[in-house]
C-alpha positions as CSV (number, residue, x, y, z in Angstrom):
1,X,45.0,-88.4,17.2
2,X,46.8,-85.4,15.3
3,X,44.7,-82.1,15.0
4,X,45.4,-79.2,13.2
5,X,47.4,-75.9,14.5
6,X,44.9,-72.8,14.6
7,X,46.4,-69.4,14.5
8,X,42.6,-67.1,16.0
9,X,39.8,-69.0,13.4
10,X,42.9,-69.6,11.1
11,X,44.5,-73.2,10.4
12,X,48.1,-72.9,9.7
13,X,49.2,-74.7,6.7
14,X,52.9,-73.7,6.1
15,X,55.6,-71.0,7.3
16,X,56.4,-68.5,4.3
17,X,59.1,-67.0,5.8
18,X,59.9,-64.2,8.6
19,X,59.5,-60.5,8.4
20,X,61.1,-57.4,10.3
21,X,58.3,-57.9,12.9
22,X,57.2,-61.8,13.0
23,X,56.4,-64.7,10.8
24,X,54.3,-65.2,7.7
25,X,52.0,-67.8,7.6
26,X,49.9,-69.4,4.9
27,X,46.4,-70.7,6.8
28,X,42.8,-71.5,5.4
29,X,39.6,-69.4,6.2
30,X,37.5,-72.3,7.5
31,X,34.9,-70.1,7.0
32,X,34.9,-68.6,3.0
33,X,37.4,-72.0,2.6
34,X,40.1,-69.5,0.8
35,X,43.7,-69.8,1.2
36,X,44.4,-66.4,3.5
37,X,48.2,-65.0,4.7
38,X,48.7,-64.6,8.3
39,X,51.5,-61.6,9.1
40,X,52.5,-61.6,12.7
41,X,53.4,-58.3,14.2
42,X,54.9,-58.3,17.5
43,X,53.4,-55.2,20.0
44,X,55.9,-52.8,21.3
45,X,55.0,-53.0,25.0
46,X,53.3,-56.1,27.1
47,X,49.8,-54.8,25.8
48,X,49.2,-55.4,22.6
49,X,45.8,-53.4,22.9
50,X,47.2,-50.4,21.6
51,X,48.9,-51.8,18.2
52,X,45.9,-53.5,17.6
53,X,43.9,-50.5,17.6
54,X,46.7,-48.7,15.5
55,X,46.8,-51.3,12.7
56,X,42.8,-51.6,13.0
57,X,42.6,-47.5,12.0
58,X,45.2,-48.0,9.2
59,X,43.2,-50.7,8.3
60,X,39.7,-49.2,7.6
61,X,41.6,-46.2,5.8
62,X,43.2,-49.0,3.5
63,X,39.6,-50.3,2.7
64,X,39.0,-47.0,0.8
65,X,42.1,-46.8,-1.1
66,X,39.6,-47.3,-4.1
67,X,42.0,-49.4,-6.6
68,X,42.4,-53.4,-6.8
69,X,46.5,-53.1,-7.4
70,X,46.5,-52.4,-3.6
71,X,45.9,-55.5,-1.3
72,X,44.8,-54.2,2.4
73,X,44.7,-56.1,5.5
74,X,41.3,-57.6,6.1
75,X,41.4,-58.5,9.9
76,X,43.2,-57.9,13.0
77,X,43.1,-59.7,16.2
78,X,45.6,-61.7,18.6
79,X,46.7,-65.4,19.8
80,X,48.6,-65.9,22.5
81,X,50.4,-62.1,22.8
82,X,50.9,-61.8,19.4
83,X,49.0,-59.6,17.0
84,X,48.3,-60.9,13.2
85,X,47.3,-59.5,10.5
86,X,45.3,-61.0,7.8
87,X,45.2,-60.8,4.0
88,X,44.4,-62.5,1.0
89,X,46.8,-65.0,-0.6
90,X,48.2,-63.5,-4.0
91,X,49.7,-66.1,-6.4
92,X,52.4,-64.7,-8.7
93,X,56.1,-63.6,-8.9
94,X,57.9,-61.0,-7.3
95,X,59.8,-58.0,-9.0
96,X,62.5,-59.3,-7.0
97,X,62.5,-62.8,-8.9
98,X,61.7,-61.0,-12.0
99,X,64.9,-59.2,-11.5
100,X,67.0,-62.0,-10.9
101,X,65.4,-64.3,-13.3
102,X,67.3,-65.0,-16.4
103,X,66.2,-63.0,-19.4
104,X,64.9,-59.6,-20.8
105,X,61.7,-57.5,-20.7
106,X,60.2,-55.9,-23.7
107,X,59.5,-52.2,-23.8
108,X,55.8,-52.9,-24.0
109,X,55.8,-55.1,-20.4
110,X,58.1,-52.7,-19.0
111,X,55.2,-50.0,-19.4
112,X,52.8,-51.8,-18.2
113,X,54.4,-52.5,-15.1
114,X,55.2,-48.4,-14.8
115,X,52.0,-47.7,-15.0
116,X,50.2,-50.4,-13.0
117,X,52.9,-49.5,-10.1
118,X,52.6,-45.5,-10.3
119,X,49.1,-45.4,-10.5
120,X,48.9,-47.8,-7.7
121,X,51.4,-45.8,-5.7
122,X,49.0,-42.5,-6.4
123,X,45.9,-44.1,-5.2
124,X,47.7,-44.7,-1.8
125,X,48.7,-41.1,-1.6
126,X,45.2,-39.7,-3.0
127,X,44.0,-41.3,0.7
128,X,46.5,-39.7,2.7
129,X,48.8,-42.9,2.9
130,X,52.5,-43.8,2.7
131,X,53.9,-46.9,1.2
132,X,57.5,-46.9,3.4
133,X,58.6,-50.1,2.2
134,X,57.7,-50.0,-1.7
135,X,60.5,-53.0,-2.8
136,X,60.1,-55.6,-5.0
137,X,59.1,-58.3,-2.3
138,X,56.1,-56.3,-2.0
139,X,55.4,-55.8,-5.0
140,X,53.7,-59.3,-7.3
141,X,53.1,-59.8,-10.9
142,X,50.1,-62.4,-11.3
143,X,50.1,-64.8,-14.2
144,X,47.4,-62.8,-16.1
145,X,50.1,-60.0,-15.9
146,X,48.4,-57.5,-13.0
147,X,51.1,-55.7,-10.1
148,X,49.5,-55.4,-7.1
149,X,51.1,-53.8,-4.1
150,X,51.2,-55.9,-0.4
151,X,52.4,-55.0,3.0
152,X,50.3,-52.0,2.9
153,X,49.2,-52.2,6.2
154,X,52.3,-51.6,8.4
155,X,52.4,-47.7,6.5
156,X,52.3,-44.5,8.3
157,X,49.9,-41.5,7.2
158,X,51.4,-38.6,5.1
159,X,50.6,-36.4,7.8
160,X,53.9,-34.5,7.8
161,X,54.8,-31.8,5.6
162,X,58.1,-32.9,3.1
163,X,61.4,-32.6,5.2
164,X,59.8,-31.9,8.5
165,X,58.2,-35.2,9.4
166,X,60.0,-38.1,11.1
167,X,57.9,-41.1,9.2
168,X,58.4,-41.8,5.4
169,X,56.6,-39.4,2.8
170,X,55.1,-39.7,0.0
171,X,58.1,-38.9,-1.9
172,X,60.4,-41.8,-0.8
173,X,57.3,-43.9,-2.2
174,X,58.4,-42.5,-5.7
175,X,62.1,-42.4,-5.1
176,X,61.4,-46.2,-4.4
177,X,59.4,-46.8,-7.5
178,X,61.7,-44.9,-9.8
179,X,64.4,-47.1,-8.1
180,X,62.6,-50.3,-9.2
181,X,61.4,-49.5,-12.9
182,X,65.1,-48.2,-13.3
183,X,66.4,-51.9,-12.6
184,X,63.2,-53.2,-14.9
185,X,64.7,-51.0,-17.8
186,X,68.0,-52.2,-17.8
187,X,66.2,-55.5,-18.6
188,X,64.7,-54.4,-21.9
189,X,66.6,-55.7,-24.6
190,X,68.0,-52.8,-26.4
191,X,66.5,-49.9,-24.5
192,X,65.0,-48.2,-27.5
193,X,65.7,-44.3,-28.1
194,X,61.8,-43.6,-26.5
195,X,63.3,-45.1,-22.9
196,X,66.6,-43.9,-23.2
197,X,65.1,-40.5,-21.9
198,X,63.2,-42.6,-19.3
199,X,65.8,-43.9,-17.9
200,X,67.7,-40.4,-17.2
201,X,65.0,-38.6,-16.0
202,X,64.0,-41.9,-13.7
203,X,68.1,-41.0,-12.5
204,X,67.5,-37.4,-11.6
205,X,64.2,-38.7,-9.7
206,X,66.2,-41.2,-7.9
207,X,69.1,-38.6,-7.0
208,X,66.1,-35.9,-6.0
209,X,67.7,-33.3,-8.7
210,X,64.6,-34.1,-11.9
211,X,62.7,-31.5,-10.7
212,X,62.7,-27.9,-8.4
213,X,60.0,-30.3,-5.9
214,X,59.5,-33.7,-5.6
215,X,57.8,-35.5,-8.2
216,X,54.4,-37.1,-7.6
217,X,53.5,-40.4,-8.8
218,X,50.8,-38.5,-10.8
219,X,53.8,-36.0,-12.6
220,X,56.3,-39.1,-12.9
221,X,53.3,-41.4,-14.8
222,X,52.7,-38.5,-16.8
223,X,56.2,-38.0,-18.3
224,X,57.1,-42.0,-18.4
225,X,53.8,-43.0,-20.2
226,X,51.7,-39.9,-21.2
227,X,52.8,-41.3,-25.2
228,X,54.6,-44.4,-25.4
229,X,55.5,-43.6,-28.7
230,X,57.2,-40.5,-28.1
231,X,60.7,-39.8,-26.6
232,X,60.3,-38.4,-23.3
233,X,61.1,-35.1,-22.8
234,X,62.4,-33.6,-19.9
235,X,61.6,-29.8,-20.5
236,X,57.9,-30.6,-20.8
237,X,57.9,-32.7,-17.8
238,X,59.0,-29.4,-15.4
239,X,62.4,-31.6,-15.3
240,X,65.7,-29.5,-14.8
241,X,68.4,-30.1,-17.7
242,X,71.9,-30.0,-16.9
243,X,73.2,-26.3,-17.4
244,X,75.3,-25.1,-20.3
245,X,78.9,-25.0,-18.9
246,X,79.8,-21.1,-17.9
247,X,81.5,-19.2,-20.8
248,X,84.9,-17.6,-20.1
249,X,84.9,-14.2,-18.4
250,X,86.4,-11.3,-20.8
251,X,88.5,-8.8,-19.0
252,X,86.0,-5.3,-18.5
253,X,87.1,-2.6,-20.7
254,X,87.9,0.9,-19.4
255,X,85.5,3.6,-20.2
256,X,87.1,6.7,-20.2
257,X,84.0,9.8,-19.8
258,X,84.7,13.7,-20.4
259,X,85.1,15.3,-17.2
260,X,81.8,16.8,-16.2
261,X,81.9,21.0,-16.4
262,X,82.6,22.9,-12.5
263,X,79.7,24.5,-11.5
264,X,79.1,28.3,-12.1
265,X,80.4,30.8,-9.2
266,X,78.2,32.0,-7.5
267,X,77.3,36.1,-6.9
268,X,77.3,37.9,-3.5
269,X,74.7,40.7,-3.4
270,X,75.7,43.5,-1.0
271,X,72.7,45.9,-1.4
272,X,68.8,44.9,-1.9
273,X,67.9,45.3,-6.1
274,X,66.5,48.2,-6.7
275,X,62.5,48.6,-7.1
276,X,61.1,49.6,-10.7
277,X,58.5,51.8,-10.4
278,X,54.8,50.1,-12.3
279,X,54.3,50.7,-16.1
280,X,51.8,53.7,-16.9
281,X,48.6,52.8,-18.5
282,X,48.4,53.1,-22.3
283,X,45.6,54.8,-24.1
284,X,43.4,52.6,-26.9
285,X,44.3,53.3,-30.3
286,X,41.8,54.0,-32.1
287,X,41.8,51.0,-34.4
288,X,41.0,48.7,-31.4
289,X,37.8,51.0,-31.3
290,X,36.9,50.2,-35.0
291,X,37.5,46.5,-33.9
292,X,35.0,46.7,-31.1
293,X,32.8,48.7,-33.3
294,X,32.7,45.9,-36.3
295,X,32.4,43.3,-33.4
296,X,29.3,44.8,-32.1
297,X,27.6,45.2,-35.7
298,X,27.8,41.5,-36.1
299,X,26.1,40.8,-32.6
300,X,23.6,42.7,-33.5
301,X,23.1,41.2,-37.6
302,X,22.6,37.4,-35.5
303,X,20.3,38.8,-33.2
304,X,18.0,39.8,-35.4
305,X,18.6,36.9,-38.2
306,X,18.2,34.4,-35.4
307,X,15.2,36.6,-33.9
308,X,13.0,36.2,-37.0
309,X,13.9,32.5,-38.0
310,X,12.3,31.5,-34.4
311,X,9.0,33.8,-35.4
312,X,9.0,31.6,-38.7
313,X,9.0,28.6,-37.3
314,X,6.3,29.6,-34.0
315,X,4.1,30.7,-36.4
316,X,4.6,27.5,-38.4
317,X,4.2,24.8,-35.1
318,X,1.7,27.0,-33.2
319,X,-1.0,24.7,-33.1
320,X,1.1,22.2,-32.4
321,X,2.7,24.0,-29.2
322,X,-0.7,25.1,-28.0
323,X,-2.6,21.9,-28.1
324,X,0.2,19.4,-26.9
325,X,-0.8,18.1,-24.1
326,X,0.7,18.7,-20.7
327,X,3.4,16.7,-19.0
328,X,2.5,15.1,-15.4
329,X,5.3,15.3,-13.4
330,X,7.3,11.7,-13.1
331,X,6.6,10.5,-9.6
332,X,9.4,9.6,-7.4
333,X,10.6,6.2,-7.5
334,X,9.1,4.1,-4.4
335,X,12.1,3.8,-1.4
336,X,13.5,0.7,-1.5
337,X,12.3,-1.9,1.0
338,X,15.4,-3.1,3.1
339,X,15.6,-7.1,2.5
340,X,15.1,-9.5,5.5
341,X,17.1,-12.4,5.6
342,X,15.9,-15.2,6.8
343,X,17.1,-16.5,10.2
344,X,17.4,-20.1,10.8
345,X,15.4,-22.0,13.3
346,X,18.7,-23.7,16.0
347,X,17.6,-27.1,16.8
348,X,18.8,-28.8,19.8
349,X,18.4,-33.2,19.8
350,X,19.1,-35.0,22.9
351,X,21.1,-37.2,22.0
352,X,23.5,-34.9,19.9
353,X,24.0,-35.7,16.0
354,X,20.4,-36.4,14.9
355,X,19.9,-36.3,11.2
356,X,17.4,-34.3,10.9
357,X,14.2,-33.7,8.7
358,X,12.2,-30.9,6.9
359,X,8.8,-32.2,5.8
360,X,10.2,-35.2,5.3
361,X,13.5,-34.0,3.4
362,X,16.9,-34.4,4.6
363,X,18.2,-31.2,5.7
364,X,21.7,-29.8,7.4
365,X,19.8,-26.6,8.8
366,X,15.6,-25.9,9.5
367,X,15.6,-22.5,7.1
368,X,12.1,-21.2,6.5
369,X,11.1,-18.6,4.0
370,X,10.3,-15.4,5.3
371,X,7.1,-14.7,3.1
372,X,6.1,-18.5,3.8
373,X,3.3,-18.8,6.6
374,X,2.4,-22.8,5.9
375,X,3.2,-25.3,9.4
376,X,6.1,-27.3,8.5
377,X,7.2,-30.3,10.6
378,X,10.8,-31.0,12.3
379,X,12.1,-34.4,12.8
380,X,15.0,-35.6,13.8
381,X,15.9,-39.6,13.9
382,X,18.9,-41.4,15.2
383,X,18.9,-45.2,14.4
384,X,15.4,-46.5,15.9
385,X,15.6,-42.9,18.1
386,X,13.1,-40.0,16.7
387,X,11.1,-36.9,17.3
388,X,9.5,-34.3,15.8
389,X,7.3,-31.0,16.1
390,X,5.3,-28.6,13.5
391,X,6.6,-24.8,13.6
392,X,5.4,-21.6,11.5
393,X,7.4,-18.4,10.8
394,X,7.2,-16.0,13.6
395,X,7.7,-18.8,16.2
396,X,10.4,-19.2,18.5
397,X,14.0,-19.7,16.7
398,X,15.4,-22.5,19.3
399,X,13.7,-26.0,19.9
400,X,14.8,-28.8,21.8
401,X,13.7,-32.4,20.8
402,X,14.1,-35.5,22.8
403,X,14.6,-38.5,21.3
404,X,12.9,-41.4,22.3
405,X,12.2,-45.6,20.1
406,X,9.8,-45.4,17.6
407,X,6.9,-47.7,18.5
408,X,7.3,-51.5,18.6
409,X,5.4,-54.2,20.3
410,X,6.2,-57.5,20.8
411,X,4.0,-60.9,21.1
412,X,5.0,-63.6,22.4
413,X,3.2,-67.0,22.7
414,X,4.0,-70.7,23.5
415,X,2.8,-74.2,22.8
416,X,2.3,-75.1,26.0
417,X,1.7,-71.6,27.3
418,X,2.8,-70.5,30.6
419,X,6.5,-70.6,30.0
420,X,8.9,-67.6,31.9
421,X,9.8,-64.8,29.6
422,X,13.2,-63.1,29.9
423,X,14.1,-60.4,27.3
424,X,18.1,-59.4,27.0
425,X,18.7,-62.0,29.9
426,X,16.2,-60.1,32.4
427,X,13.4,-61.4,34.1
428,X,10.1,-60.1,32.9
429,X,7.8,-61.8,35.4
430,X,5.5,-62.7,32.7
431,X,4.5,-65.6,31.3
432,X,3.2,-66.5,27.7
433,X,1.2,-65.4,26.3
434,X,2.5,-62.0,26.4
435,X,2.9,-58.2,25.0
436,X,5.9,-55.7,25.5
437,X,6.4,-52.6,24.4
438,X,9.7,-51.6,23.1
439,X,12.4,-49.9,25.2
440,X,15.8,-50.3,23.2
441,X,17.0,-49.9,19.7
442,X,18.9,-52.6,20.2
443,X,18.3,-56.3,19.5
444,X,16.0,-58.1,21.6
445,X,17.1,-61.6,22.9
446,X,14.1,-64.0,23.9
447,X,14.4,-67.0,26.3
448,X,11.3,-68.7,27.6
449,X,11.7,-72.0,29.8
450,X,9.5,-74.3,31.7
451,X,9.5,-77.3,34.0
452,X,9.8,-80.4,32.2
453,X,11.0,-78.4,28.4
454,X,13.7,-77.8,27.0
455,X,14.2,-73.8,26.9
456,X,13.8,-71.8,24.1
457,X,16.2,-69.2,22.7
458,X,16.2,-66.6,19.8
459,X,17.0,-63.1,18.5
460,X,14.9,-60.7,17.0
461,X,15.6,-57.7,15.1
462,X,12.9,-54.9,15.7
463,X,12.8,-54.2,11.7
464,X,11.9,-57.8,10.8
465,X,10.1,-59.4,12.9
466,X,7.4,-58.7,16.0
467,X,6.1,-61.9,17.1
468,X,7.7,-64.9,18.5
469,X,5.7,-68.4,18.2
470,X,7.7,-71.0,20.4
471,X,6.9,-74.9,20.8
472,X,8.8,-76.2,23.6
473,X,10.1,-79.7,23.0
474,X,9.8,-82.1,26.2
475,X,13.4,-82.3,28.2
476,X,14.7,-85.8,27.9
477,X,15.7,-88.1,30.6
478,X,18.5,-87.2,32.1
479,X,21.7,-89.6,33.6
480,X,25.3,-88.4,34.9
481,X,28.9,-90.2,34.3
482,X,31.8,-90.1,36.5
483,X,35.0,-90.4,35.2
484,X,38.0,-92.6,36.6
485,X,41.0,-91.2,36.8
486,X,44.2,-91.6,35.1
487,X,47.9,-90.9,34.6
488,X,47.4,-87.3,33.8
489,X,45.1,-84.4,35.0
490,X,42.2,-84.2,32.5
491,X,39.5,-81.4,31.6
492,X,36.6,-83.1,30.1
493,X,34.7,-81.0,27.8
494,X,31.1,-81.6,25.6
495,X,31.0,-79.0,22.5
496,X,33.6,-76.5,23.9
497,X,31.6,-76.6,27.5
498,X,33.5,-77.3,30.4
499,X,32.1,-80.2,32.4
500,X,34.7,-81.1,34.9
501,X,37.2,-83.4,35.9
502,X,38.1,-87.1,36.7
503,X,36.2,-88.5,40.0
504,X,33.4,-86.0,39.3
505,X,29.6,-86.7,39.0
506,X,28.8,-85.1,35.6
507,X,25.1,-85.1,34.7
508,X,24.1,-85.3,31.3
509,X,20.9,-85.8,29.5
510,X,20.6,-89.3,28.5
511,X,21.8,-91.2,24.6
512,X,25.0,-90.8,23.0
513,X,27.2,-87.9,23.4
514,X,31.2,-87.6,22.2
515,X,33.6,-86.4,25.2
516,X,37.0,-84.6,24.6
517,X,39.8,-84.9,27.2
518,X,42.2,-82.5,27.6
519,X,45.4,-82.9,29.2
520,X,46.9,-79.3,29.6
521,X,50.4,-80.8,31.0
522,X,51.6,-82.8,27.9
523,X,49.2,-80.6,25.5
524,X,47.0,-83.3,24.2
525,X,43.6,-83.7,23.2
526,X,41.7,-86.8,22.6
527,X,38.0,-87.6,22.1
528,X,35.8,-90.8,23.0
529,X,32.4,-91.2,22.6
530,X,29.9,-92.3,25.3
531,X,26.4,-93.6,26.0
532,X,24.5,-92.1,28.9
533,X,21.5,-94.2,30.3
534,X,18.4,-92.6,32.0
535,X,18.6,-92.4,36.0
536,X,21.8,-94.6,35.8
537,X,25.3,-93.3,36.3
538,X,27.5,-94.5,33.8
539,X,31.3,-94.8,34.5
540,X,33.7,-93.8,31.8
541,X,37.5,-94.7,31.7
542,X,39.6,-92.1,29.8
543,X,41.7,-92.4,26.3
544,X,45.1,-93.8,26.9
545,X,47.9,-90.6,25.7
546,X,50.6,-91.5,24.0
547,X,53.9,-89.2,24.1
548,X,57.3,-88.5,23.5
549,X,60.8,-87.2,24.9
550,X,61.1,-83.8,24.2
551,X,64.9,-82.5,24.5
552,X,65.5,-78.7,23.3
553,X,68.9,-76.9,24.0
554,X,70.1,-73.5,22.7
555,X,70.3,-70.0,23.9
556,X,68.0,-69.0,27.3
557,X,64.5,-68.1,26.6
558,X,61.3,-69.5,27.2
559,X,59.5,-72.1,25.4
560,X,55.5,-72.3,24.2
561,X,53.9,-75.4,23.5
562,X,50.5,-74.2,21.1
563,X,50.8,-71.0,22.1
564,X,51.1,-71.8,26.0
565,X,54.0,-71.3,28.0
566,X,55.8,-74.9,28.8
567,X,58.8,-74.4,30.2
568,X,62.3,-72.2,30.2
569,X,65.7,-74.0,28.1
570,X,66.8,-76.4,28.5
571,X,63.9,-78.9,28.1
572,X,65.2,-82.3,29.4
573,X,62.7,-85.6,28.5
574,X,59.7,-83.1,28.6
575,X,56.8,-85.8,27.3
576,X,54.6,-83.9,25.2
577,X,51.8,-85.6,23.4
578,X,52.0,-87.0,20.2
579,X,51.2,-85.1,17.3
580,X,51.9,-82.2,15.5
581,X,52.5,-79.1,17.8
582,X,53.7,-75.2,17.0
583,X,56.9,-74.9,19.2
584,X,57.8,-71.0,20.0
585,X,61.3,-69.7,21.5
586,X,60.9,-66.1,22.9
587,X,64.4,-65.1,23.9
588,X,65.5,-62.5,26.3
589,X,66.3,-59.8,23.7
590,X,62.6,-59.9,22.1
591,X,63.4,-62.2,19.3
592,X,61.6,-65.1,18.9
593,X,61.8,-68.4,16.7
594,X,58.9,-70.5,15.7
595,X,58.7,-73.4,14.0
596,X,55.6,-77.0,13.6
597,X,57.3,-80.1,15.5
598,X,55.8,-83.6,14.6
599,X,56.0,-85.4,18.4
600,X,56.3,-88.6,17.9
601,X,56.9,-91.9,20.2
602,X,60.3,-91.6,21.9
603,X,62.9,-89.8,22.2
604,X,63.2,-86.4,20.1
605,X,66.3,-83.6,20.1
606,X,66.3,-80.2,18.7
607,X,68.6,-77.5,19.0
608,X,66.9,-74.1,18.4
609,X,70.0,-71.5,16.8
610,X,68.6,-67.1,17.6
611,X,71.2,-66.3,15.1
612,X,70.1,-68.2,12.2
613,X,66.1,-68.2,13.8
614,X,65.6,-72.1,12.9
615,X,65.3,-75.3,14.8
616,X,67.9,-78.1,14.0
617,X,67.8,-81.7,14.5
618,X,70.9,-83.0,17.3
């Protein structure tokens, strides 16, 4: 019987194509029943731990890129030394068939795709991401018209500073968008006057001269679409133009200046100057006395004018002087009282990075008023981890709190009781009906058996649930099968359980059960159903394979069968089983060709080409 190829959880439906690092596969959730793609990255090293790990962080910063145009990676993992990443299937067309498709654009779609892109291409950079590969395969139009950017996940983080860093920046993301809307305009029939600008200034991104510093996709939306109905204009944008050509240099003319005057000789003194005796005093005239005379008259007129206006005016307000109360002397303003900050109270949680709690509020720090003298309580909580204690001002500014499980108990009962308890795979000693207390955060995992029942399993979650109620069912008769042996070493197997091998005594509980051999030579797997009687053994004789000749020739590498090495080239009359199985070729340079081979009866030849990475018929 033919069975379906499974990539992890994945089954394969077709090859898309091959990447720079592996093949693209289409595949089916089997579990949301979606179509999903499958990109398979191959790991630098043997390990591929470590790129797991790398595309896994990439991966959770991708989830919070915040804008639908942008398709992240939803799951990594590996199969068979290979890491894949996993994505949802987009339906649509490339810009890369939109380029090459016959036909023009109209100005309208070919803003519509500007923006979608650059503000796609900002979101990416708002998180701290880089593009790197921004071409038109990654880039789809869906039928309702939405772009949306893939292959997100394989980018590097704009860490760097521009010029310095060794990985892609965030400018060569818009270099590579202004490089794809510039072959989009050249599709719009007639290029109106309000894109002719566009296009130049899209030129002078693409040759890095638009601007003093790199555009952002921010700045480059802006001056594309900021009006559609306007011509864009490159001053406003910050955009260099091109520079007025130089004018012609005039010969300088000659200045001709006076000649500036020699300075004056100067004197040699042979003998000190000679000393003037000091002026004599002069006598007053006597008309500076009749000055000084008048002067003093009219000192002496103001005196006594002034003299008797302020006897007027006491006599006048004399009451009014006498009886006015007297002033009290303004007291002196109270010293200032120095202000006390308040300290905060250091609290110390074992296990580091509580949360912790102020009366019941969230809180980063305990800070307590210092005119407050209430009892407030501390708590800190970490998951089902708390603890807590009441402090007042004036008490000590460090405390340390220990965290330890909030309370929980547990009942558990049976129907019969008396069954063994074991809680997270360890042996209680106890049996129902019994309490526990809790002593974990964790999930608790319940198992209760007993002679003559069938055990009895479950998982309980400490915030839903606190009792467990158990009826064990009566274990049915049991009988064992042996299986004969055959042409080819089997592995028989009940639900994905290991049971054994031919010529063993396999005991089973009795009625009808479906067995799946294995053959791990030929890679086949077949199933037969069986019917086990009570205290009997039943002897069961296994499905008949059927296979074919497989010849492979080509270049030397080695050859997986379903993800499982087979054999190095050449393969001569390998018999594999029949069916449909995934061939891979890993050859000695790292490359590696894949490719779904229907095995069929007979004889089969292939010749598997590295340079061309397919498999041809001989």
């Amino acid at each position: 019987m033919e069975e379906n190829i499974f990539v992890g959880r994945f089954s394969v439906v077709s090859i898309l194509g091959k990447g720079k690092r592996g093949f693209v596969y289409l595949a089916k959730d089997p579990a949301a029943g979606e179509p999903v793609v499958l990109k398979a990255v191959r790991p630098e090293g043997e390990d591929p731990e470590p790129a797991m790990e790398s595309l896994r962080k990439t991966s959770r910063k991708l989830a919070a890129a915040g804008t639908s145009a942008v398709v992240p990676f939803r799951e990594v993992f590996e199969d068979a030394g290979t890491v894949y990443l996993m994505r949802e299937h987009v339906p649509g067309t490339t810009l890369t068939d939109i380029l090459s498709a016959p036909g023009g654009l109209s100005a309208k779609s070919w803003r519509a795709m500007a923006r979608q892109l650059l503000r796609a291409t900002a979101a990416v950079h708002r998180k701290g991401l880089v593009h790197g590969n921004l071409t038109g395969e990654n880039c789809i139009v869906e039928d309702g018209g939405r772009l949306r950017v893939l292959d997100l996940g394989l980018s590097l983080y704009a860490g760097t500073s521009e010029g310095t860093g060794t990985g892609p920046s965030p400018s060569d993301d818009v270099k590579a968008a202004a490089g794809l809307l510039r072959e989009l305009l050249q599709k719009v029939s007639g290029e109106p006057e309000a894109l002719k600008a566009g296009g130049a200034l899209l030129d002078g991104v693409i040759r890095g001269t638009a601007a003093p510093h790199p555009l952002t996709a921010e700045e480059l939306l802006e001056a594309l679409t900021g009006d559609p109905d306007r011509t864009v204009s490159l001053e406003a944008s910050g955009m260099t133009v091109e520079p007025p050509p130089p004018e012609t240099p005039q010969a300088p003319q000659k200045v001709t200046q006076p000649p500036l005057p020699p300075p004056p000789p100067r004197t040699a003194f042979t003998q000190p100057a000679e000393v003037l005796p000091p002026p004599p005093e002069r006598e007053e005239a006597p008309r500076n006395r009749k000055r000084m005379s008048k002067g003093l008259w009219i000192t002496v007129l103001l005196i006594v004018v002034l003299g008797t206006l302020g006897g007027v005016l006491l006599v006048k307000y004399r009451d009014a002087i006498l009886n006015r109360p007297k002033e009290e002397p303004t007291p002196p303003p109270p010293p200032k009282r120095e202000e006390v900050m308040p300290v905060p109270v250091k609290v110390i949680t074992e296990p580091s990075g509580a949360q912790l709690f102020l009366d019941g509020k969230p809180v980063d720090q305990v800070v307590l008023d210092v005119k407050d003298s209430r009892e407030h309580l501390v708590e800190a909580r970490q998951g089902c981890l708390a603890a807590g204690t009441k402090i007042k001002n004036g008490g000590s500014k460090e405390i340390r709190l220990v965290l330890k499980p909030s309370p929980w108990k547990l009942n558990v009962t049976s129907d019969p009781p008396g069954a063994a308890i074991s809680l997270n795979g360890r042996n209680t000693r106890k049996i129902t009906p019994a309490a526990f207390q809790r002593t974990s955060c964790g999930k608790v995992k319940v198992r209760l058996e007993m002679k003559g029942r069938l055990p009895y399993e479950t998982e309980l979650n400490p915030k839903e649930a606190t009792e467990v109620r158990a009826e064990l069912a009566k274990r049915p008769p049991k009988g064992s099968v042996r299986i004969s042996k055959g042409r080819w070493a089997l592995r028989i197997y009940l639900k994905d359980k290991f049971l054994g091998r031919p010529g063993d005594s396999i005991p089973m509980e009795a009625g009808d059960h479906t067995l799946r051999f294995f053959a791990p030579a030929i890679r086949g797997n077949l199933e037969k159903k069986v019917k086990v009687r009570s205290g009997r053994e039943t002897t069961v004789t296994p499905p008949t394979f059927r296979t074919g000749q497989v010849f492979l020739f080509g270049e030397e590498g080695k050859v997986y069968v379903d993800g499982v090495y087979l054999d190095e080239i050449p393969l001569t009359g390998v018999p594999i089983a029949v069916g449909r199985h995934r061939f891979t070729v890993s050859f000695a340079d790292g490359d590696r060709v894949e490719t779904f081979w229907r095995i069929r009866e007979g004889t089969q030849r292939k010749v598997v080409r590295a340079e061309t990475g397919r498999f041809e018929d001989r």
